[in-house]
C-alpha positions as CSV (number, residue, x, y, z in Angstrom):
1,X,28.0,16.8,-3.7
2,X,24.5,15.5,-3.4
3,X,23.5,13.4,-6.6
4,X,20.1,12.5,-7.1
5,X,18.2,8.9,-6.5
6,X,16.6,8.0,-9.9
7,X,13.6,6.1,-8.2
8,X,12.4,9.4,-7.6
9,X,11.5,9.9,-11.0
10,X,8.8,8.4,-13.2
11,X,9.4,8.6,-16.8
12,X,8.7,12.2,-17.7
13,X,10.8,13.1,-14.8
14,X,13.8,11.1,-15.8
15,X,13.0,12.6,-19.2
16,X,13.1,16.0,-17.7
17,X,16.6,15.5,-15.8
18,X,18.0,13.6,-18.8
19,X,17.5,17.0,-21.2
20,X,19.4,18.8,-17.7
21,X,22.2,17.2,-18.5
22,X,21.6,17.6,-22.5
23,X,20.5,14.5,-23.7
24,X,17.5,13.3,-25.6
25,X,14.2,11.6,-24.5
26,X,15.0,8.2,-25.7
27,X,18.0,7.8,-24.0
28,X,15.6,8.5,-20.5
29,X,13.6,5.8,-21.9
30,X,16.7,3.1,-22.0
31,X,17.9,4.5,-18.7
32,X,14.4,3.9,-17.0
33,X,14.3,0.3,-18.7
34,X,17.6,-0.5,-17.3
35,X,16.8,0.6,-13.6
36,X,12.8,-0.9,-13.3
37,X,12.6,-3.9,-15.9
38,X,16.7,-4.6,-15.4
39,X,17.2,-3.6,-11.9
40,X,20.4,-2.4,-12.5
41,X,21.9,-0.1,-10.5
42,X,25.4,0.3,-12.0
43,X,25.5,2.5,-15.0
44,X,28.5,0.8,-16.1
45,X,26.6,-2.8,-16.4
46,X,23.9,-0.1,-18.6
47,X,25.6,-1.3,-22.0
48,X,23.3,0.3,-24.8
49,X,23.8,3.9,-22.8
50,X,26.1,6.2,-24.4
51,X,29.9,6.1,-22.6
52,X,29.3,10.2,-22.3
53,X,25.9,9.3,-20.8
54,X,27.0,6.7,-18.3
55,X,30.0,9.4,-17.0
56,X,27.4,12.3,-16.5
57,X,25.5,9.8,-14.5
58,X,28.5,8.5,-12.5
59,X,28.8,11.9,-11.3
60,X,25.4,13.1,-10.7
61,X,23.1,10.1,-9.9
62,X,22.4,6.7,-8.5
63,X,19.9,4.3,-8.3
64,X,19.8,3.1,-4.4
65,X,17.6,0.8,-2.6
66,X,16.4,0.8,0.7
67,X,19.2,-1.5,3.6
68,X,17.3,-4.5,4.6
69,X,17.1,-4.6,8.2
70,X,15.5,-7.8,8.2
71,X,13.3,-10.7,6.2
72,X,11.2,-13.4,7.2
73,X,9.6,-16.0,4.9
74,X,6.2,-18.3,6.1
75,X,5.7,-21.5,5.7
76,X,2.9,-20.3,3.1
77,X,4.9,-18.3,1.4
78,X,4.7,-14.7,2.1
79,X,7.5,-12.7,2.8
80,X,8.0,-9.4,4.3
81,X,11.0,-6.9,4.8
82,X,11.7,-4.4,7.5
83,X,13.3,-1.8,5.8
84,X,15.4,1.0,7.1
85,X,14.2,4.5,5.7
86,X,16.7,6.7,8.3
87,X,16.1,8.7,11.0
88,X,15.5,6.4,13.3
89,X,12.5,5.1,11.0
90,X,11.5,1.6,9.7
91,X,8.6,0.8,7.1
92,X,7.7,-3.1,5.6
93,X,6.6,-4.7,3.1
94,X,4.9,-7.5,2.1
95,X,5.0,-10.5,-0.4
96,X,1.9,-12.4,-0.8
97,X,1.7,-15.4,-3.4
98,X,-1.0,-16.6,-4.6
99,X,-1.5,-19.7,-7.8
100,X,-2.6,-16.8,-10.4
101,X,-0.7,-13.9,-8.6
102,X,2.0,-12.2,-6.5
103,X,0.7,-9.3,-4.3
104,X,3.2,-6.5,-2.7
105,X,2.0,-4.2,-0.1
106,X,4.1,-0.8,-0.1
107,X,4.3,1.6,2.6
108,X,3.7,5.0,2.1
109,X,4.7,6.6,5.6
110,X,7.1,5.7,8.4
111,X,4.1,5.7,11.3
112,X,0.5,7.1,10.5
113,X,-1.4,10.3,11.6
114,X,-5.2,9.1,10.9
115,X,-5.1,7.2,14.6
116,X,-7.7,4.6,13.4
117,X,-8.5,3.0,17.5
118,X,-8.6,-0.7,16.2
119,X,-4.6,0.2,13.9
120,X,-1.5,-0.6,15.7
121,X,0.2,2.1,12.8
122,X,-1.6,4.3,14.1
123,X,-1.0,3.9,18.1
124,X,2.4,4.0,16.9
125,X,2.0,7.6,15.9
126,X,3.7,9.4,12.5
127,X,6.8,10.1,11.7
128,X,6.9,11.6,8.1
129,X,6.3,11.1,4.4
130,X,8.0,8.5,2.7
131,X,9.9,9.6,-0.6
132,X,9.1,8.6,-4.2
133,X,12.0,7.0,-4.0
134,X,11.5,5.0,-1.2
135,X,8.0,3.9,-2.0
136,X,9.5,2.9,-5.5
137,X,12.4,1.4,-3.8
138,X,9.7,-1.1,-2.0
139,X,8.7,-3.1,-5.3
140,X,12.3,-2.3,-6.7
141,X,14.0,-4.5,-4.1
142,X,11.2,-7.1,-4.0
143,X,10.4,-8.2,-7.5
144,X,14.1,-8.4,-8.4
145,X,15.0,-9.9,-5.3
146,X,12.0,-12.8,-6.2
147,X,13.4,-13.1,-10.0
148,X,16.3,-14.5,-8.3
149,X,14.9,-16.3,-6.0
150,X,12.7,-18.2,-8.4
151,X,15.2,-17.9,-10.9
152,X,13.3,-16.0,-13.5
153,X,13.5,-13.5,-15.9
154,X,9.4,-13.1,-15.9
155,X,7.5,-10.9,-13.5
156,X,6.8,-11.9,-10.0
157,X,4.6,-9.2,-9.0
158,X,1.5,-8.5,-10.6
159,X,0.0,-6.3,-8.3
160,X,1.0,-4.0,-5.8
161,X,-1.8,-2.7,-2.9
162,X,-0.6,0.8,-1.2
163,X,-2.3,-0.2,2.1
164,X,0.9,-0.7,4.4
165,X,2.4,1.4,7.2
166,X,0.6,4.9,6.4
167,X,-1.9,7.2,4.5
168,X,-1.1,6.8,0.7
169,X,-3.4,10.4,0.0
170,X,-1.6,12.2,3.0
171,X,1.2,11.7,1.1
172,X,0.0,12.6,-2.1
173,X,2.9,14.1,-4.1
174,X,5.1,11.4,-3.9
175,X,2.5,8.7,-4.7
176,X,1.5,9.7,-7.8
177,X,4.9,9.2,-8.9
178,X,5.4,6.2,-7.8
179,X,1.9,4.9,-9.1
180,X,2.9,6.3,-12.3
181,X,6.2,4.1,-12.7
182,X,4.3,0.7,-11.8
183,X,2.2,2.1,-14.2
184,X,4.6,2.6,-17.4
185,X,5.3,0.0,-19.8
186,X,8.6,1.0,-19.9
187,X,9.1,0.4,-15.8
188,X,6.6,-2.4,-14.3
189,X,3.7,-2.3,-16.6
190,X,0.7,-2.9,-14.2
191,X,-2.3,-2.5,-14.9
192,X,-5.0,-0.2,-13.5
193,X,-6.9,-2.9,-12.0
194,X,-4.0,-3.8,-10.7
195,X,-2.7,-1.2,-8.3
196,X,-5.0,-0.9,-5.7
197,X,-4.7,2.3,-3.2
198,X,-6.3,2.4,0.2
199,X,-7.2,5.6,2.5
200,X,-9.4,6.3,5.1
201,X,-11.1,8.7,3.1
202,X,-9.3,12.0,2.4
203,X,-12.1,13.5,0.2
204,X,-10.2,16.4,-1.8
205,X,-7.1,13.7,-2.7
206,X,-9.5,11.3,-3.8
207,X,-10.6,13.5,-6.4
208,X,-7.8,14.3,-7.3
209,X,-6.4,10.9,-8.2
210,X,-9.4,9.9,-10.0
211,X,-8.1,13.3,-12.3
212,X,-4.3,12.2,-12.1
213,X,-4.0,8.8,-12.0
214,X,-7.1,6.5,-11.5
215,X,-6.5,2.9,-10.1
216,X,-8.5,0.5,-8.1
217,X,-9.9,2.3,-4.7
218,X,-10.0,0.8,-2.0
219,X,-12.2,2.5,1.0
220,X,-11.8,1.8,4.8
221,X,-15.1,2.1,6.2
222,X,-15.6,-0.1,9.3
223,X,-18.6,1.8,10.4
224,X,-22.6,2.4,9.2
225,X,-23.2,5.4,10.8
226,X,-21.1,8.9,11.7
227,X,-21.0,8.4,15.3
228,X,-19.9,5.0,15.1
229,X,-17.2,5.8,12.3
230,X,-16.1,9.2,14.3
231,X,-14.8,6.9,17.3
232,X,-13.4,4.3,15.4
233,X,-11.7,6.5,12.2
234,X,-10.9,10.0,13.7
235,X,-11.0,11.7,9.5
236,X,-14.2,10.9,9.7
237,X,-15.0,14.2,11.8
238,X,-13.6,16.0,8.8
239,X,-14.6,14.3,5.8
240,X,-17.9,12.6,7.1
241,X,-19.9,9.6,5.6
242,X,-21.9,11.4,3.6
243,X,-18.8,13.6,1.9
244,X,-17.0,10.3,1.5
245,X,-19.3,8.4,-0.2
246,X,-20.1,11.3,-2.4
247,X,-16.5,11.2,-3.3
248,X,-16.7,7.4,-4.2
249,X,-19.2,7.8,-6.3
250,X,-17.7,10.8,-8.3
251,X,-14.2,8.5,-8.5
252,X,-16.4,5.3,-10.1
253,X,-16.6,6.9,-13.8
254,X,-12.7,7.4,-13.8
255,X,-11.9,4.0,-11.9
256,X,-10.7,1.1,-13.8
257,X,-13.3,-1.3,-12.1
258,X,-17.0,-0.6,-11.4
259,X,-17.1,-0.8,-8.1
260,X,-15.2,0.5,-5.0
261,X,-14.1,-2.0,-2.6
262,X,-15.3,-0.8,1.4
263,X,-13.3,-2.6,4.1
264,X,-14.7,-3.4,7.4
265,X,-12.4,-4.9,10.4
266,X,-15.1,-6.5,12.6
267,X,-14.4,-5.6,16.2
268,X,-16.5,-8.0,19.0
269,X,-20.0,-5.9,19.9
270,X,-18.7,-2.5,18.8
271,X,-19.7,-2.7,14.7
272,X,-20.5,-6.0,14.0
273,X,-24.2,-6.8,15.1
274,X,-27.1,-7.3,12.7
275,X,-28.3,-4.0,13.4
276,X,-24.7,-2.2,12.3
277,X,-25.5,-4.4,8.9
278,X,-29.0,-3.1,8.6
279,X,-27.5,0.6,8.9
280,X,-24.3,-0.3,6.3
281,X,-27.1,-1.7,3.4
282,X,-29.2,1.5,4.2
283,X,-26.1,3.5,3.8
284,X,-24.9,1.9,0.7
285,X,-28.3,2.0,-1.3
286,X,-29.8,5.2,-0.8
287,X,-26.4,6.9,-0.4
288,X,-26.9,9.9,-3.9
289,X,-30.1,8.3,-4.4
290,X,-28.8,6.0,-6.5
291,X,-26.6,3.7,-4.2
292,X,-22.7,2.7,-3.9
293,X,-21.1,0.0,-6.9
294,X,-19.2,-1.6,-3.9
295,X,-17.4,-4.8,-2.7
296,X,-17.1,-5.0,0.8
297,X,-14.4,-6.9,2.8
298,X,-14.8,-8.6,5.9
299,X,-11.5,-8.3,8.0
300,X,-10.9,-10.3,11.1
301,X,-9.1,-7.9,13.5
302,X,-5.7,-8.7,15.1
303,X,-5.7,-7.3,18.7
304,X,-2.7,-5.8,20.0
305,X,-1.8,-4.4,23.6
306,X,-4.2,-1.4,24.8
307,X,-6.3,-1.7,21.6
308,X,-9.4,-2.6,24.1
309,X,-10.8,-4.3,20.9
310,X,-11.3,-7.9,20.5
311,X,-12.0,-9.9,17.1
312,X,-15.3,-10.8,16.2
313,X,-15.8,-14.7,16.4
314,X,-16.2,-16.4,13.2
315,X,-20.2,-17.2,13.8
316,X,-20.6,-13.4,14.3
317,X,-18.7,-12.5,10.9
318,X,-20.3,-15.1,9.0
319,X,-23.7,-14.2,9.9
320,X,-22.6,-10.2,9.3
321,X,-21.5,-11.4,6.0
322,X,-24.7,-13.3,5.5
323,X,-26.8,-10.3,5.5
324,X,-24.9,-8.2,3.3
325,X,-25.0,-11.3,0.6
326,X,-28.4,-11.5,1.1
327,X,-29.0,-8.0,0.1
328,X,-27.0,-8.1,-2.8
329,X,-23.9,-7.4,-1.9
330,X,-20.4,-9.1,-2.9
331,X,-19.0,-9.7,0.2
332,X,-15.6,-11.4,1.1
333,X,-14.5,-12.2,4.2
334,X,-10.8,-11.7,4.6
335,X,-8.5,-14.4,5.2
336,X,-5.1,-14.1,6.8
337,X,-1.4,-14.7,5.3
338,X,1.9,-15.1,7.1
339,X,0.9,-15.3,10.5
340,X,3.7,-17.4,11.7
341,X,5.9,-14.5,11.1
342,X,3.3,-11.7,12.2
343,X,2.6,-10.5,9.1
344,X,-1.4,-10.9,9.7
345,X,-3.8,-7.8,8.6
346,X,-4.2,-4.9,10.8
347,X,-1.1,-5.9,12.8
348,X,1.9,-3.6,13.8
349,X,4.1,-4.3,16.9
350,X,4.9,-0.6,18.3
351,X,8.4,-1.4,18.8
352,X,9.8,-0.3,15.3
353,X,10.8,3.3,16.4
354,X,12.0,2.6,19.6
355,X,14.3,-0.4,17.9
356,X,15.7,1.5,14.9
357,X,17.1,4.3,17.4
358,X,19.0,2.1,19.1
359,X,22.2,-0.1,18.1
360,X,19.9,-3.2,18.2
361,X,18.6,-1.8,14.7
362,X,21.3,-3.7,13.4
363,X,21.3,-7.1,15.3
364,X,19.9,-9.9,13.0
365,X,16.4,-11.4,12.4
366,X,17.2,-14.4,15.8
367,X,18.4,-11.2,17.7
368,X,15.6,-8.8,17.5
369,X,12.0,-9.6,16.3
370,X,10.9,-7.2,13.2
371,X,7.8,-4.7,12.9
372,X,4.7,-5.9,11.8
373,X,3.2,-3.6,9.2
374,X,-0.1,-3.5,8.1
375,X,-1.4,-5.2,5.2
376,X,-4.4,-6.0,3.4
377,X,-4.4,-8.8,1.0
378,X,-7.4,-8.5,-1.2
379,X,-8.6,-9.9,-4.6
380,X,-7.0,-7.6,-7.1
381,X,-7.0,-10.1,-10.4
382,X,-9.0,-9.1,-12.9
């Protein structure tokens, strides 16, 4: 008999399957308390449910979490999970601490189909969507997995960043979902500001969440100009510069910031000259006329094998970064977290598919090193 995994449900889903199986609203509310706030998984341990309640449930649902395939923890604290999703498929996530925060970074897609050149996710290739459930199961596992490791009753996470393994809007059904249950007061009561979702630039879905659910946007640019961009992010021959930007500014008056943040891996002579940042602050300013509200993030890039793309040195970026100040523009340039265990931005060792289909899936951390997902950690406070 298959039962169903309540992470797939945000509130007024849970509410919906709750009056299936003839029971009131509030009762969906306790249940979703118990799972999100709780993490509880065993309906008997649910003691302010109704006995008839907990029986249905025993029969028809179950709260489940994603198998740990392995964990790693850096000597600055970040942590990140490989976690098995079947099929032969493995996503991460990752834990980044900072003094006034804890940032997760949730996968959306076991591989990716956008084929960014300078993304090892991408060189990977795609596999499929990720569930609500799974996405969900991500911060599930995490933040009551660091409650006990800090030994804490209070929330660890305070923001969550979809900018992991994948292309949050590709997968669009079963985000919104999830975004709505970090969302809800009743499950992790995040804020807007808070939960931050990164695409490429899939024009039609960014409308759409700026109608369905509005958080902090997050745009990867990387290039001034549609050639440029075309070579480097393969979308952009669909939904080009113009069309994107366009959609940035239409998402601004539902946003829950005033800006847009626009993130830009520097890659050694291919976007990163003073001429590529002449071209970005004439795209960003007479883009509609009226200009882009932006934030633009500086990302060092990680090479990995057959990228044919080298890092920009630091005297390069800084200058880069200089002229974008100088015209105006809050600019950040993007330091990296966890690289002792290869958690580093942009980073993903193609080996994740080939190793889950195999019986070393199940060898331990020593045995077999684990994927490197990518991760952006960016200033999400407010």
């Amino acid at each position: 008999m298959t039962t169903a995994n309540l992470l797939d449900f945000d509130l007024e889903g849970l509410a919906a399957y709750c009056e299936r199986l003839g029971e009131k609203r509030f009762r969906a509310v306790q249940l979703f308390r118990w799972i999100h706030q709780k993490g509880q998984s065993n309906f008997d341990e649910m003691s302010d449910l109704a006995k008839s309640l907990r029986s249905k449930l025993q029969g028809t649902a179950h709260v489940r979490a994603l198998p740990v395939l392995s964990r790693q923890d850096s000597t600055d604290g970040t942590v990140k999970w490989l976690f098995d999703v079947g099929r032969g498929d493995a996503v991460e996530a990752v834990f980044i601490p900072e003094d006034d925060r804890g940032t997760l970074c949730i996968s959306s897609q076991a591989g990716c189909a956008v084929g960014c050149r300078f993304c090892s996710t991408g060189h990977q290739g795609f596999s499929r969507n990720l569930t609500t459930s799974e996405i969900i199961a991500q911060l599930w596992f995490a933040e009551h997995f660091l409650r006990k490791k800090f030994d804490t009753t209070e929330r660890v996470i305070s923001n969550v960043v979809m900018m992991g393994m994948g292309e949050p809007l590709q997968n669009y059904n079963a985000l919104v979902p999830a975004l709505r249950v970090m969302l809800d007061d009743h499950g992790y009561g995040l804020s807007r500001r808070r939960v931050t979702v990164s695409t490429s630039g899939v024009v039609p879905m960014m409308d759409r969440l700026a109608q369905d659910c509005p958080v902090a946007l997050a745009v990867s640019l990387h290039a001034p100009n549609d050639e440029l961009r075309n070579s480097l992010v393969p979308l952009n021959r669909k939904y080009p510069l113009h069309e994107l930007l366009d959609a940035c500014n239409r998402y601004l008056p539902a946003a829950p910031r005033d800006f847009i943040t626009f993130e830009y891996c520097m890659l050694a002579g291919v976007n990163d000259q003073p001429e590529h940042a002449r071209q970005l602050i004439q795209l960003l300013r007479e883009h509609a006329g009226t200009g882009v509200s932006c934030k633009i993030n500086l990302i060092p890039f990680n090479p990995f094998p057959d990228s044919g793309l080298t890092c920009s040195d630091r005297a390069t970026v800084a200058a880069f970064a200089a002229q974008l100040s100088a015209a105006g523009y809050v600019t950040t340039v993007r330091k990296t977290r966890g690289d002792d265990i290869d958690a580093a931005c942009g980073q993903l060792a193609g080996d994740v598919k080939d190793r889950t289909r195999v019986h070393t899936r199940m060898q331990t951390l020593r045995d077999t090193p684990p994927n490197v997902i990518q991760w952006i950690k960016r200033e999400v406070a407010e």
